[in-house]
C-alpha positions in Angstrom: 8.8 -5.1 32.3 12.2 -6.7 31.7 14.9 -5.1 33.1 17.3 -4.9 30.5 16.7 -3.9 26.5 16.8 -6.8 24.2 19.6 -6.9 21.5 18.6 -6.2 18.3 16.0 -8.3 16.3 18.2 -11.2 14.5 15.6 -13.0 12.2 15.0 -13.1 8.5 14.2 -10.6 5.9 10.2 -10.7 5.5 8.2 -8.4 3.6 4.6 -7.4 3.5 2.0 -5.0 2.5 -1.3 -4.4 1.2 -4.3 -2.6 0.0 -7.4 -1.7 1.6 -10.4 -3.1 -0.1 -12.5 -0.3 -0.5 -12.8 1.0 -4.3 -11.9 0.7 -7.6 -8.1 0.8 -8.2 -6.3 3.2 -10.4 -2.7 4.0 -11.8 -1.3 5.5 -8.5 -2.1 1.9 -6.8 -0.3 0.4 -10.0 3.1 3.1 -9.4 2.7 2.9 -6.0 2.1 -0.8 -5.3 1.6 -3.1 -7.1 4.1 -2.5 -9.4 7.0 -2.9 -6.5 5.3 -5.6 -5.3 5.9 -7.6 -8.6 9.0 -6.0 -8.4 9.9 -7.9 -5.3 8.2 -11.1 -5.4 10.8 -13.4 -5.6 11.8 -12.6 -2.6 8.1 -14.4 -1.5 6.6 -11.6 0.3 2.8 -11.5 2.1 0.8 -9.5 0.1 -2.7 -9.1 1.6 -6.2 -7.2 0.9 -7.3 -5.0 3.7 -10.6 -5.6 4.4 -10.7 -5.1 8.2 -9.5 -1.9 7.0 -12.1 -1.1 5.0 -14.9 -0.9 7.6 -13.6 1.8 9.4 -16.3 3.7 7.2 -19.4 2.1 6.4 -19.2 -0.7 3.8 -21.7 -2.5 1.7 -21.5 -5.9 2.7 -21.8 -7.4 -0.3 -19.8 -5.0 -2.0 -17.1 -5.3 -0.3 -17.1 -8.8 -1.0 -16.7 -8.4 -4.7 -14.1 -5.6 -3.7 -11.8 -8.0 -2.0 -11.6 -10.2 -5.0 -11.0 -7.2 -7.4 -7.9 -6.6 -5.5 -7.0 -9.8 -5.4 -7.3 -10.1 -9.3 -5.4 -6.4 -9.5 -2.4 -8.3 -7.5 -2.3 -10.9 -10.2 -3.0 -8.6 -13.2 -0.1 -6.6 -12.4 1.9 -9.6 -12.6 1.8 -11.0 -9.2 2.7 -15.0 -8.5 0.3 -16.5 -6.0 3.2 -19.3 -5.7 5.6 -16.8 -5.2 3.9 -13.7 -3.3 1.1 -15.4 -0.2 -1.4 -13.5 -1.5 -5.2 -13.4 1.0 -7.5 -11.3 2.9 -6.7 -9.5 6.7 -10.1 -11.2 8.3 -9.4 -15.1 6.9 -6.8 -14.8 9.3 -8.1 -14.2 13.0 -4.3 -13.4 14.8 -4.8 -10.4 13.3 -7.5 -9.0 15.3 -5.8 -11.0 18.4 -2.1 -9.5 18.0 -4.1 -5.3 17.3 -6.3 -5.8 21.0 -2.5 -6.5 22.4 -1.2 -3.7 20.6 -3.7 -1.2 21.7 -2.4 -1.7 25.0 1.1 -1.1 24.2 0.4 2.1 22.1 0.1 5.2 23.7 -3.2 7.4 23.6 -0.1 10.6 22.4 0.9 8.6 19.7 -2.4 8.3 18.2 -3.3 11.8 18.9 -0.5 12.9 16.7 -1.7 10.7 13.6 -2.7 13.4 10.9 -4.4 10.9 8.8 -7.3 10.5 11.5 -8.1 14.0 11.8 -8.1 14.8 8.1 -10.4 11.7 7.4 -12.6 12.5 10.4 -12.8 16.0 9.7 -14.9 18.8 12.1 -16.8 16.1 13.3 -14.8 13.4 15.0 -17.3 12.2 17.6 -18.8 10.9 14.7 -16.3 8.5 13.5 -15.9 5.2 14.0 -13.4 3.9 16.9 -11.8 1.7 14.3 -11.1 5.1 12.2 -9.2 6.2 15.3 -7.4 2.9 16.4 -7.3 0.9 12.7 -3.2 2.5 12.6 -2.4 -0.1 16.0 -4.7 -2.7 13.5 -2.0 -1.9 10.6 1.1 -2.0 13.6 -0.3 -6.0 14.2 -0.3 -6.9 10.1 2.9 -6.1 10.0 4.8 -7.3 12.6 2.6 -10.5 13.0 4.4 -11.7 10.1 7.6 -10.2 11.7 8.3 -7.9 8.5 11.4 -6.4 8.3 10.6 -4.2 5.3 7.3 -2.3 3.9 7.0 -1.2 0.8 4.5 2.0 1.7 3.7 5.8 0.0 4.7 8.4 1.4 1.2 9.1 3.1 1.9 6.3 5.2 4.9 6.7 6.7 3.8 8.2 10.1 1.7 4.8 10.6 4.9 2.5 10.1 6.9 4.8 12.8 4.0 4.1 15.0 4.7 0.6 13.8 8.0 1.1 15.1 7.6 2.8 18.2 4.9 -0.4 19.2 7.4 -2.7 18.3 10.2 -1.3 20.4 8.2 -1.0 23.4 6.9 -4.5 23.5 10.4 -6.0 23.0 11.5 -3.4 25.9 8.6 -4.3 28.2 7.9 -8.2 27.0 11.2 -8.8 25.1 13.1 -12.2 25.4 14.7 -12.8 28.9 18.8 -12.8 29.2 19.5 -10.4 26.1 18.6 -12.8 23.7 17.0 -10.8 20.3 14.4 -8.8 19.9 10.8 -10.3 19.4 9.7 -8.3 17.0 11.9 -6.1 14.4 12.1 -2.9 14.2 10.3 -2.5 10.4 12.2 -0.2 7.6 9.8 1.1 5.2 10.8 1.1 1.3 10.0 4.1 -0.8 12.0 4.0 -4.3 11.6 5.8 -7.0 9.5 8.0 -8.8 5.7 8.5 -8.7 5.5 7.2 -5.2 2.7 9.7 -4.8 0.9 10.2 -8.4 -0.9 13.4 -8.3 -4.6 13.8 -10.4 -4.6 14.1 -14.3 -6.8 17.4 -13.5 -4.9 19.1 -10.6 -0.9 18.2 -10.1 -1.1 19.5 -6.2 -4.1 16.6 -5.4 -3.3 13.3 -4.8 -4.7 10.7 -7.7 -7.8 9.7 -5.7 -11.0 7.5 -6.8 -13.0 9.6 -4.3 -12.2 12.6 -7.1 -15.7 13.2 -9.1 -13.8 13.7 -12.2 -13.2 10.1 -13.6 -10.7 12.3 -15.9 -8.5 12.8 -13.0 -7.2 8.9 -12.8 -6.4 6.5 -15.3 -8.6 3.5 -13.4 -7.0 -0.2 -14.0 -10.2 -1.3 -15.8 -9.8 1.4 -18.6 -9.5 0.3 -21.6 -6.4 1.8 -24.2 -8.7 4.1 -25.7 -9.9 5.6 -22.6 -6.5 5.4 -21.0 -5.1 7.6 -24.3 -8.0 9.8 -24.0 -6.8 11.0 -20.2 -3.5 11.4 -21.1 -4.0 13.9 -23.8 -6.4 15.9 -21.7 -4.5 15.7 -18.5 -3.6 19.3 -17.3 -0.3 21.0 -18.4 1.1 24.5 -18.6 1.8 26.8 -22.1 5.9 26.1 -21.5 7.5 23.4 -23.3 9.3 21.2 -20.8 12.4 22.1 -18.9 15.6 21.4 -20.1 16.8 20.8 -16.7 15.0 18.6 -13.8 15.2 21.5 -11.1 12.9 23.1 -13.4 10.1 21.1 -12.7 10.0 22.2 -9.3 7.5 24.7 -9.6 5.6 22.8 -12.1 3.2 20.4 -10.6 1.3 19.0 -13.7 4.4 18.5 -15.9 6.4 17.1 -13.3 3.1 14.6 -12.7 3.2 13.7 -15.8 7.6 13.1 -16.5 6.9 11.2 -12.7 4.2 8.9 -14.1 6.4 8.8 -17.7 9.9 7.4 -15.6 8.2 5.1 -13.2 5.8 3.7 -16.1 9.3 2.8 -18.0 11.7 1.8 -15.1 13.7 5.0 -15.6 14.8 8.4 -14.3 12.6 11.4 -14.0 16.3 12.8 -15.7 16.4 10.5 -17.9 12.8 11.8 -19.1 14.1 15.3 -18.9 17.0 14.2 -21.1 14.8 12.7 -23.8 11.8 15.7 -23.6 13.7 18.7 -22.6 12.6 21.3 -24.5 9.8 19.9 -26.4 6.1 20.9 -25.9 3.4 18.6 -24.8 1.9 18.0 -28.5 5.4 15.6 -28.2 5.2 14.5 -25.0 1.6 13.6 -24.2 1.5 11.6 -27.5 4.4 9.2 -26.5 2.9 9.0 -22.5 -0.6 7.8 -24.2 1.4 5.4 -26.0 3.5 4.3 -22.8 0.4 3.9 -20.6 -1.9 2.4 -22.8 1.3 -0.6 -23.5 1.7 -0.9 -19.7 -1.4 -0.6 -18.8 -4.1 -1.6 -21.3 -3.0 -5.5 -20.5 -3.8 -5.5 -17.2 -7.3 -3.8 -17.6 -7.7 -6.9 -19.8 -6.4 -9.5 -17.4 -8.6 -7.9 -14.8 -11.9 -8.9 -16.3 -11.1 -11.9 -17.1 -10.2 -12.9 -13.7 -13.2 -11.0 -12.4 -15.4 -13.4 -14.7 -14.1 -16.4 -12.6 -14.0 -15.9 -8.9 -14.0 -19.2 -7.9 -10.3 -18.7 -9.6 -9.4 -16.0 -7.4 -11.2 -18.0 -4.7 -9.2 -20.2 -4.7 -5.9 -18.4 -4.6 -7.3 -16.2 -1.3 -8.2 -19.8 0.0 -4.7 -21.1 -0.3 -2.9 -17.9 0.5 -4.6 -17.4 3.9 -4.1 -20.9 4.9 -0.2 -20.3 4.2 -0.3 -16.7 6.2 -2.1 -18.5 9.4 0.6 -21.0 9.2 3.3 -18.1 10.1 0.6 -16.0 11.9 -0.5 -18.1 14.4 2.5 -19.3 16.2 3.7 -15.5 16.1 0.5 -14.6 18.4 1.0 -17.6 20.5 4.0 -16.8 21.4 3.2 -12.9 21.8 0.6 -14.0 24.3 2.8 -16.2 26.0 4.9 -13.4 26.8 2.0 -11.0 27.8 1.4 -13.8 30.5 -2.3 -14.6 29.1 -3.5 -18.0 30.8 -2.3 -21.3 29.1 -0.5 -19.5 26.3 
């Protein structure tokens, strides 16, 4: 252990995130990723499908596969430059798996303990659960900061992971940081969470989280829908008898209608007040009529780009091919470097 802290981390902005590669995708992936990824790919951030992730439960092997390129083509549906954003999967690049076994021995067994996420997936029957299910938060601590991002763009159901994130990062500069004060390792990473719909709640209950584990295929709008299945949703989606509120605090203790203004602002770039402005006071026979419209403009065209890219995976192939040679090109001198400092022979 060094003796004194380092000073703060002192290199570029970087950003990454990703998806885990274990289902069909749905409009609270689009609001609460992909869309901001598009958002901020000029800013050439490393976008990757979680696939490691994904076996923390049981996987079909060949499934999972053909998941991993639908979530690649979702990333360029949505409007996502391969040239711009390094787009590729978590296991083509094997500093992954090298920089989380480091990591689990800078984590704390407490700070895992406290991880809700764990112990709602797991349920009553932990011993049952994977030790991946239990550690795969110290895997998501080594995507990140392999890459040395500075910023995440998560939901809000993942913010405890990134201040684990954080806490792993600032121990390993304090016990393996550069000698003689020179900067931090690793950065301390900021997560990003703008916006509205961060957290897009089901079509059929506003208090549940948009899920594709719900049965009801009503209660998400799935990126593969086509427009008349996507209008379809929206006029059924759950409401209340009032019209809506004239005033924004009077969504509060309205979960369905203030789902549905959420979805309504982020699907047009604007303000859930601006929505309140320009519906206030008008039943849903108005407003679900122009949301259908909204969603099925946004949204139809990337159901349609979808299958066309998944009729040609050798296309999206390609672009995984290329994108993970670019991410072990910054990976792999990062976990060098990390071992280096661990003291591992001949690093």
């Amino acid at each position: 252990m060094t003796d004194q802290a380092p000073v703060p981390y002192a290199g570029p902005k970087r950003i990454l995130s990703g998806i885990q590669a274990s289902g069909a995708l749905h409009l609270g992936n689009y609001l609460g990723a992909l869309k901001r990824f598009v958002d901020i790919q000029d800013e050439e951030p490393f976008i990757f499908v979680a696939d490691m992730h994904a076996i923390t439960v049981w996987q079909d092997p060949a499934v999972l596969a053909q998941q991993t390129r639908e979530i690649a083509c979702a990333y360029i549906a949505a409007g996502l430059d391969p040239r711009k954003a390094t787009i590729f999967p978590q296991s083509a690049v094997p500093a992954h798996a090298e920089l989380a076994w480091i990591f689990n021995c800078v984590a704390r067994l407490g700070w895992l303990d406290r991880m809700t996420q764990f112990k709602e997936k797991s349920g009553k029957h932990k011993e049952r659960s994977s030790v991946g299910l239990y550690t795969y938060p110290v895997l998501q601590a080594a995507d990140i900061l392999l890459y040395k991002a500075t910023h995440v763009p998560v939901g809000e159901d993942q913010k405890q992971h990134l201040e684990l994130t954080r806490d792993i990062a600032q121990k390993f500069n304090n016990d393996f940081g550069a000698p003689g004060g020179q900067p931090a390792f690793f950065p301390v990473t900021e997560p990003v969470i703008e916006g509205p719909a961060t957290r897009v709640m089901s079509l059929r209950d506003g208090t549940a989280k948009m899920s594709k584990s719900d049965p009801s295929d009503a209660s998400r709008i799935n990126l593969m829908d086509d427009a008349d299945a996507i209008a379809a949703k929206i006029r059924k989606a759950k409401t209340d008898p009032e019209p809506l509120p004239e005033t924004v605090e009077g969504l509060a203790e309205r979960p369905e209608a203030r789902n549905l203004v959420d979805i309504y602002a982020a699907l047009s770039s604007t303000t859930r007040a601006k929505v309140i402005e320009d519906f206030g006071g008008k039943g849903f026979g108005t407003f679900k009529p122009a949301l259908a419209e909204l969603a099925v403009e946004v949204m139809s065209p990337i159901g349609a780009r979808m299958r066309e890219l998944t009729a040609d995976p050798a296309q999206i192939d390609a672009i995984l091919k290329d994108g993970a040679e670019r991410a072990r090109a910054v990976a792999e001198p990062v976990v060098a470097e990390t071992k280096k400092l661990v003291g591992f022979w001949g690093a």
